[in-house]
N, C-alpha and C positions, 0 to 999 in steps of 0.2 A: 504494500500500500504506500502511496505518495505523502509526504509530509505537507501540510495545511497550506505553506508557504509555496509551495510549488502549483499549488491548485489556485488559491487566490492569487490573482497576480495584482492588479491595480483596482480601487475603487473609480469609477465614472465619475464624474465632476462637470454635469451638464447642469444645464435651467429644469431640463424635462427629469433628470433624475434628483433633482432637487423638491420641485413639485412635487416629489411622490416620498418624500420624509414624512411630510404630516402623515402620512400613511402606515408609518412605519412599515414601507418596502427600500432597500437598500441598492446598487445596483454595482456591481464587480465586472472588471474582465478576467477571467478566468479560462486556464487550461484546455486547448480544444478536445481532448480525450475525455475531459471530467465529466462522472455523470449525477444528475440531482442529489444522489444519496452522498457521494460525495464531495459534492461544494457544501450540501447543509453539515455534515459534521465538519468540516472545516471552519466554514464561520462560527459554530458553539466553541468548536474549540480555540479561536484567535480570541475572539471578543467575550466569550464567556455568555452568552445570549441563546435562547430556544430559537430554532426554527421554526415556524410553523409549513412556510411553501417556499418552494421552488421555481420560477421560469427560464429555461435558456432559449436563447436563440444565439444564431450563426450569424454572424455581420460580414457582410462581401467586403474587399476593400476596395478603396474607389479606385478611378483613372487619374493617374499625374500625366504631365507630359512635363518633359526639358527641353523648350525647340523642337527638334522634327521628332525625338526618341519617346515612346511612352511606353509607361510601367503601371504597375499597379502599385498599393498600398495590401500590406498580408492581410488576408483573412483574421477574422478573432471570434472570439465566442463568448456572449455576453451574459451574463445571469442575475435577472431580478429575484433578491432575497425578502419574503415576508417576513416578519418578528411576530411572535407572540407577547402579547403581553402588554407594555410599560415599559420594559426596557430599551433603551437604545444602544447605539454605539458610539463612543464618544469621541473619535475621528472627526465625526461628521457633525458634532455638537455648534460648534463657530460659524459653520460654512454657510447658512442657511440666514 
């Protein structure tokens, strides 16, 4: 099994995943192999917090161009995490 830190990679730090704190939903980019059962025991065990659900989806990356050469931007895999409860994470305490 992978350790917590390799599954979670980065928290998301948009408007739209901002909006969705009062909610107490979280939003991570995460390991494209990980699977739900997997990010949720990752974030109880980073931040000490119950799961309640899970969402991933798959993010395409976009089209760059440099002058005539274009590439893309990698693939990523993103996962909105529910909370149960009251609790939060306190990462994210300031941000909002």
């Amino acid at each position: 099994m992978k350790a917590a830190q390799d599954i979670i990679l980065t928290p998301v730090i948009t408007e739209d995943s901002m909006d969705r704190l009062q909610d107490n939903r979280y939003t991570f980019k995460v390991a494209k192999d990980a699977n739900k059962v997997e990010i949720a025991s990752a974030v109880e065990e980073l931040f000490g917090v119950k799961v309640a659900k899970v969402n991933t989806m798959n993010v395409k990356g976009k089209q760059k161009r440099m002058g005539r050469s274009v590439g893309y931007r990698p693939d990523w895999k993103k996962a909105i995490v529910t909370l149960e409860g009251d609790k939060t994470i306190e990462f994210f305490e300031g941000l909002y």
